[in-house]
N, C-alpha and C positions, 0 to 999 in steps of 0.2 A: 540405598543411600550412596553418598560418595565411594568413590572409591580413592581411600585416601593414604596420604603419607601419615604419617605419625605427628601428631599432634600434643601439645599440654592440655589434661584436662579443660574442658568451657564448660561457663556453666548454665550455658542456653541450649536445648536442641534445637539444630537450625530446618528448618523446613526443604532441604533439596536432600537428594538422596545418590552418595558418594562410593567409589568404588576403592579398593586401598591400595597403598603404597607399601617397600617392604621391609626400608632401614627403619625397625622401630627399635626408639630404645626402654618406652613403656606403652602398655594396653590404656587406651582414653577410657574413661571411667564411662557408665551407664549415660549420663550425662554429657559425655563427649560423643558419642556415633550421633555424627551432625547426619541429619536425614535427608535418604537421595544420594549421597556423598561417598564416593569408595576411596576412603585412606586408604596409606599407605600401612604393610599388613604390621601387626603390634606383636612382640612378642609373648610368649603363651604366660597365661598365669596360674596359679593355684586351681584346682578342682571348683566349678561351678554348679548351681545348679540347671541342670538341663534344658537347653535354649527351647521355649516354644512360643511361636506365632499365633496370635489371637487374631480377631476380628473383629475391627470396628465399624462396619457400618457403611465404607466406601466402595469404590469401583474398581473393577482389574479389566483387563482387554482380552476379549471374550479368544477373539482371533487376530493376535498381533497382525499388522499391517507395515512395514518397515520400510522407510526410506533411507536411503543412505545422502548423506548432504554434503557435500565437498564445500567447505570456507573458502572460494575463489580455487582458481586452478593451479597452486603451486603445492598442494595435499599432497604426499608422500605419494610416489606410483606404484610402490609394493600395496599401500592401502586402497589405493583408488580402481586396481586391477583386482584384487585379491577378496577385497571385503564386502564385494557382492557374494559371490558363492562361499564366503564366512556365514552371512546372515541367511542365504535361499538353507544350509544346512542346519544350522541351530532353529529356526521355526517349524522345520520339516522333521526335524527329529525324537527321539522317543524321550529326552529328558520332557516336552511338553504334553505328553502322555501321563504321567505321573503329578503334573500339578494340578488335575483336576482335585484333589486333596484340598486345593485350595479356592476351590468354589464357592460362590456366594450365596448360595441356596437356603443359608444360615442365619437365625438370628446373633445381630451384634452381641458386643459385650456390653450394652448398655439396655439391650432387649429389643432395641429396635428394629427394623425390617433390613435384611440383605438385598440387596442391588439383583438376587435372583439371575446370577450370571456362571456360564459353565467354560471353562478353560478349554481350549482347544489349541491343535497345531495350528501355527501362523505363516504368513506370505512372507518373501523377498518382494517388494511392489519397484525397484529400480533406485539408479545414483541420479540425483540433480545435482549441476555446479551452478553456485549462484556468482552475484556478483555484488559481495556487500559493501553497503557503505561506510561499513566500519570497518576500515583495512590498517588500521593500528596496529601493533605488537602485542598492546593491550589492552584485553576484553573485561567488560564485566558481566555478569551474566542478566545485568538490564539490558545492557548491548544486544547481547544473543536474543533477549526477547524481540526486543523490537524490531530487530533485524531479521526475525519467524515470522511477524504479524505481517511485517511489511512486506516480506517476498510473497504469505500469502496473499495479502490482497493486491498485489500484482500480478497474483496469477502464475507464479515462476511456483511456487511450489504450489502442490494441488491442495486443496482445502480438505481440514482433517476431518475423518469421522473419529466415531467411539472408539475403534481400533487402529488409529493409526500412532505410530510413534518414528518422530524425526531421530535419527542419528548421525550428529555434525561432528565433519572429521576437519581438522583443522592444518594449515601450514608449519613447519618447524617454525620457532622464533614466539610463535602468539602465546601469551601467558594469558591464564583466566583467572580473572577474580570474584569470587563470591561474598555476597551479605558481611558477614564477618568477617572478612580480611584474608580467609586464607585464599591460598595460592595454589595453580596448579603449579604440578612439577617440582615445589619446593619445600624446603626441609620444613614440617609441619600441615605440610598442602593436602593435595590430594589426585588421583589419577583422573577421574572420571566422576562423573553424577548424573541422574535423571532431576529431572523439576514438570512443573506443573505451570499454565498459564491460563489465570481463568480469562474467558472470553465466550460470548454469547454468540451464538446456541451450544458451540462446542468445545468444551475446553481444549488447549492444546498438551499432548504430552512429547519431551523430547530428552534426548540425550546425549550428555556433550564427552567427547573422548580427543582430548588433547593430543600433539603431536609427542610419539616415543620416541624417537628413533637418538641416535647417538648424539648426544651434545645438549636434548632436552630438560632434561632434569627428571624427567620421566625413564629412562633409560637404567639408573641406578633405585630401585623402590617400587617399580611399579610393577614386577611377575620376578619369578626366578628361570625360566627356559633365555636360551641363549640367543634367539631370535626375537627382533623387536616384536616382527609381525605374531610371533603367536601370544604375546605380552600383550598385544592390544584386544587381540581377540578375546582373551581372557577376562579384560577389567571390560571390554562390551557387554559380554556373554552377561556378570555380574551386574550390569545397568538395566539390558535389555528384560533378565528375568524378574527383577526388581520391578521396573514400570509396568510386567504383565501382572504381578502381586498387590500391584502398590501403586499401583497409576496417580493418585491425587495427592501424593506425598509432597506437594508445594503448597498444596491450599490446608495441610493440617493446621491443630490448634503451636502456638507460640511456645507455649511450655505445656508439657503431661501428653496423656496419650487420648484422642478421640476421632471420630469424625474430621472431618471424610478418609484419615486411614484407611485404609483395610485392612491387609496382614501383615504384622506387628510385634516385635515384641519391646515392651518398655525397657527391656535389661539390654540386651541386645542387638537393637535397630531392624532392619530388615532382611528378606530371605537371604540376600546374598552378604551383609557383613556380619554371620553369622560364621560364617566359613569362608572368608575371605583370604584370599591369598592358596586354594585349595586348588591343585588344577589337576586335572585329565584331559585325554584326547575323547573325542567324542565324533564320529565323520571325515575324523582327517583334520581336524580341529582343535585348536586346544583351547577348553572353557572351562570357567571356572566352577567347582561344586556348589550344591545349594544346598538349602537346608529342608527335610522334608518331619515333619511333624510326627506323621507314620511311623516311618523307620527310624526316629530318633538318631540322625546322624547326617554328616553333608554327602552328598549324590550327584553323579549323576543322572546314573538310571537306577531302580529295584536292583536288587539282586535277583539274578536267575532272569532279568529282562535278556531274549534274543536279541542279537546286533549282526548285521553283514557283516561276511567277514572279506569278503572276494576283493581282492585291488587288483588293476592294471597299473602297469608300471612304465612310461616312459623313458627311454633312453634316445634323446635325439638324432638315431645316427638315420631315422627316415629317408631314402631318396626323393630329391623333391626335385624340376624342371619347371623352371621359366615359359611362362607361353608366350610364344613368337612374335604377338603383337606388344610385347613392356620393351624397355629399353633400361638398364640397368648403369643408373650412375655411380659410379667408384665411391664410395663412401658416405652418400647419401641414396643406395637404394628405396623406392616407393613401387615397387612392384609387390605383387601377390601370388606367391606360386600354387602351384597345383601338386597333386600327392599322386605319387603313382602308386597303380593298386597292391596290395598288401594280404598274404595268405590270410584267411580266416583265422579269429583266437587271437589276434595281436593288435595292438593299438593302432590306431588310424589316424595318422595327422591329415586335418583338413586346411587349410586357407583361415586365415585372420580375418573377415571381411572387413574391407576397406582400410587394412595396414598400414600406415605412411611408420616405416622403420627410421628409429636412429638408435644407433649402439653405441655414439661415443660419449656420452655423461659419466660422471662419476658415480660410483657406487653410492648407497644403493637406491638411486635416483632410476637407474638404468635398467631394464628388465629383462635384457636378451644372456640370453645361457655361452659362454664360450664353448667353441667348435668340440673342445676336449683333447686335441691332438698335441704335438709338441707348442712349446710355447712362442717361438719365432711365427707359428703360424693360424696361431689361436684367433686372430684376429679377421681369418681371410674368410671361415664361414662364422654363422652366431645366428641362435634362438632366438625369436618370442615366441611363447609358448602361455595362452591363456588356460586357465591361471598364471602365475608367476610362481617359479617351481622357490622350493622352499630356501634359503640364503646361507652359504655358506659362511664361514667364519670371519672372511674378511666381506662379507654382503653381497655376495655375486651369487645371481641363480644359478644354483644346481644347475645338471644337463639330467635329471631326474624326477619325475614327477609320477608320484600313485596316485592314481585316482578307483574309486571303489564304482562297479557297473551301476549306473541308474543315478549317479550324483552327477544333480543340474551345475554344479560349480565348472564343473571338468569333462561331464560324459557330455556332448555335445547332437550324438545321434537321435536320443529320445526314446530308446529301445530296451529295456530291462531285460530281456530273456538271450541277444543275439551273441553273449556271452563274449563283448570286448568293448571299449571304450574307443568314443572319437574324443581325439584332440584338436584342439584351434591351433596350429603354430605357422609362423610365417620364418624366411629364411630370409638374413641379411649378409652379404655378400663386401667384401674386401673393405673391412673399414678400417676409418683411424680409431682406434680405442684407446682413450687415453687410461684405462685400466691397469691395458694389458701392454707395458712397457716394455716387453718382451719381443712386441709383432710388430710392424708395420707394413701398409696394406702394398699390393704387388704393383 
C-alpha cells in the first residue's frame, strides 16, 4: 500500500498501495491502510492479533524487472546517481529468497485456482528520463497514468511484460495527489505507493516515490535515518516488495477483500504496512522489513540466513594524471583522468566514462567529495565518485565510500574472487564551490 503519513481514520479502502510516513499521532483503523499506499508510520497500539497474509486469487511478479523513471531531469542527483545500484541490490538480494513463501501455487481464499507463480530474485533493467507533459507542481495520479501509457506507446519507455515494474522518481516541488484527496508529503498524506493500470494484453504495474529531500514534506515523517537518500530507499524497498506480493492491488474490489488481490491481509493491508516504518541495512542499503507469515515477524532475511560480510573501503586520496591530450579549464573541468596502477588488495579507481564535472551547486544537488585537506584549499581538488558516497550532515559526499566485493552498484571490475573493488571516480580540479566558502580556486 502507500506508504503513508498519518491519516484520520476513511472509511473506504482505497485501491493503490502506500508506503508510510512517520509523525503519527494515531494508528488508522483496519479501514484506513488505503491500499498500495505507504503512510506515514502510526504509532504502536495495544497487543493485536498476529498479522497474517492470505491469498486471493491474484498475481505477483514472478521476476521483478525494474525500471527507474526520472519525472524530467531536475530529480534529485543523489537519487538519480545512487538509486540504480539501490534497486541492481534489493532484487539480487536474499530478502527475495525467502518470499518464495509467498507463492502462488495455492488455492485462493475463495477456493479458486492460483495464478501457479513462483517468486524469484529480480533485475535492475536501467534509469529512463522522460519528458512529461505534465510538468505542473501538481500531479494526480490520473496524470501519472496517462503520462505511462503515453511515454509507452511512444516508445520512450519499453513496453511492460508480467514482470516489469516502473519506479518514478520525481523533482523537489511536485506534490501527488490521490483518488481520495490525500497528499504526498503532507500531514495526513503519504510517502510513496504502487497502483495498477489495467490495459490490454498487459497490465501495467508502477511505483511512485515522491521527492524527500529538505524542504519536501517528506523529509519530516517519512524514515527515521538522517539521510534523505537512505529514507527513500527505505519507503521504495516497502513499494517495490509490495508490487512483487501484490501486483494487481489497483484493480481490486472497492470495499472487502478479493480478487485480483493476492497477498493480503484485511486487518492489516499489505506485506509491507504491516511493518512499516521498520528498517535495516541489507547490501549497503537501508530497506525496510517485511512481514513473512513463516516466521511470524517483520524481516529481512531468516534468521541464521549467510550474508557477505567483506567491504572495501574508499578513501579518495587515489593518484590520478591527466592524459596529455584534455586541456583542463579552471573551474569547469571536462576531462577524464586515468588511475595509476595501485598494489593488489586495494581499491582501484577507474575513469567515469564520459564525465563532463561541475562541483559548484549547492548541496545536496552536487555530488563531488571535497579534497579533505585544509579548508582554504578544499576546493582546489574534489571527487565524483559513482555511486555517491553517503551525505554528511550538512549533505555533502563523504570522501568515503564501502563497497562489498561482487556489488554491481560499486564493484565495477566484474570479478568476485580478485579480492578488491573498482571504483568509477573522476577528479575535478580548481573550482569555485560555492559550498565551500572557505576556498577559492587558484
Amino acid at each position: 500500500m502507500r506508504a503513508t503519513m498519518t491519516a484520520r481514520p476513511r472509511s473506504l479502502l482505497w485501491l493503490v498501495a502506500v508506503c508510510t510516513v512517520w509523525l503519527a499521532l494515531a494508528a488508522p483503523s483496519a479501514q484506513a491502510a488505503r491500499r498500495g499506499v505507504h503512510q506515514r508510520a502510526a504509532a504502536p497500539l495495544a497487543a493485536a492479533p498476529l498479522p497474517h497474509l492470505n491469498y486471493y486469487g491474484g498475481h505477483v511478479l514472478s521476476q521483478v524487472q525494474i525500471y527507474s523513471i526520472n519525472w524530467g531531469p531536475n530529480v534529485d542527483a543523489t537519487v538519480r546517481v545512487n538509486i540504480g545500484g539501490f534497486y541492481s541490490a534489493l532484487t539480487d538480494s536474499p530478502m527475495f529468497d525467502w518470499l518464495t513463501e509467498y507463492n502462488t501455487t495455492i488455492r485462493a481464499q475463495n477456493g479458486g485456482p492460483g495464478t501457479n507463480q513462483i517468486i524469484g530474485r529480480g533485475t535492475y533493467a536501467g534509469a529512463i528520463t522522460i519528458t512529461p507533459s505534465h510538468t505542473g507542481t501538481l500531479l494526480h495520479d490520473t496524470d501519472i497514468q496517462a503520462e505511462i501509457v503515453a511515454q509507452i506507446n511512444a516508445h520512450v519507455l519499453p513496453a511492460p511484460t508480467a514482470d516489469t515494474l516502473y519506479m518514478l522518481h520525481f523533482p523537489h516541488g511536485v506534490q501527488i495527489v490521490l483518488a481520495d484527496g490525500s497528499r504526498s508529503c503532507a500531514n495526513g498524506g503519504f510517502c510513496a505507493y504502487h497502483n495498477t493500470i489495467a490495459r490490454s494484453p498487459q497490465n501495467i504495474f508502477y511505483g511512485v516515490v515522491p521527492d524527500e529531500g529538505t524542504g519536501s514534506g517528506c523529509d519530516f515523517g517519512c524514515g527515521s535515518d538522517p539521510l534523505m537518500f537512505n529514507n527513500l530507499t527505505s519507503v521504495a524497498s516497502h513499494e517495490v516488495i509490495e508490487a512483487v506480493t501484490d501486483a494487481e492491488v489497483g484493480l481490486g474490489p472497492a470495499i472487502g477483500v478479493g480478487p485480483p488481490l493476492a497477498w493480503y491481509d484485511a486487518t492489516n493491508g499489505e506485506i509491507g504496512d504491516i511493518c512499516n516504518g521498520q528498517q535495516g541495512v541489507l547490501a549497503g542499503y537501508t530497506i525496510q522489513l517485511e512481514w513473512s507469515n513463516q516466521q511470524g515477524r517483520c524481516q529481512l532475511i531468516p534468521p541464521g540466513t549467510p550474508v557477505p560480510t567483506r567491504t572495501r573501503t574508499l578513501t579518495p586520496t587515489v593518484t590520478l594524471t591527466p592524459t596529455p591530450t584534455h586541456t583542463i579549464v579552471p573551474g569547469a573541468p571536462t576531462w577524464t583522468p586515468t588511475a595509476t596502477p595501485l598494489p593488489s588488495n586495494t581499491a582501484t579507481a577507474t575513469p567515469t566514462p564520459g564525465a563532463v564535472i561541475g562541483c559548484t551547486d549547492f548541496a545536496p544537488g552536487n555530488p563531488c567529495s571535497p579534497g579533505g585537506g585544509p579548508l582554504r584549499t578544499d576546493c582546489n581538488i574534489e571527487w565524483e565518485v559513482v555511486p555517491v558516497p553517503p551525505l554528511s550532515a550538512k549533505g555533502i559526499p563523504r570522501n568515503r565510500l564501502t563497497c562489498q566485493e561482487g556489488d554491481p552498484s560499486c564493484d565495477f571490475d566484474g570479478n568476485l574472487t580478485n579480492h578488491s573493488c573498482t571504483f568509477r571516480v573522476a577528479l575535478c580540479l580548481n573550482n569555485n564551490d560555492i559550498r565551500l566558502t572557505a576556498c577559492a580556486p587558484l
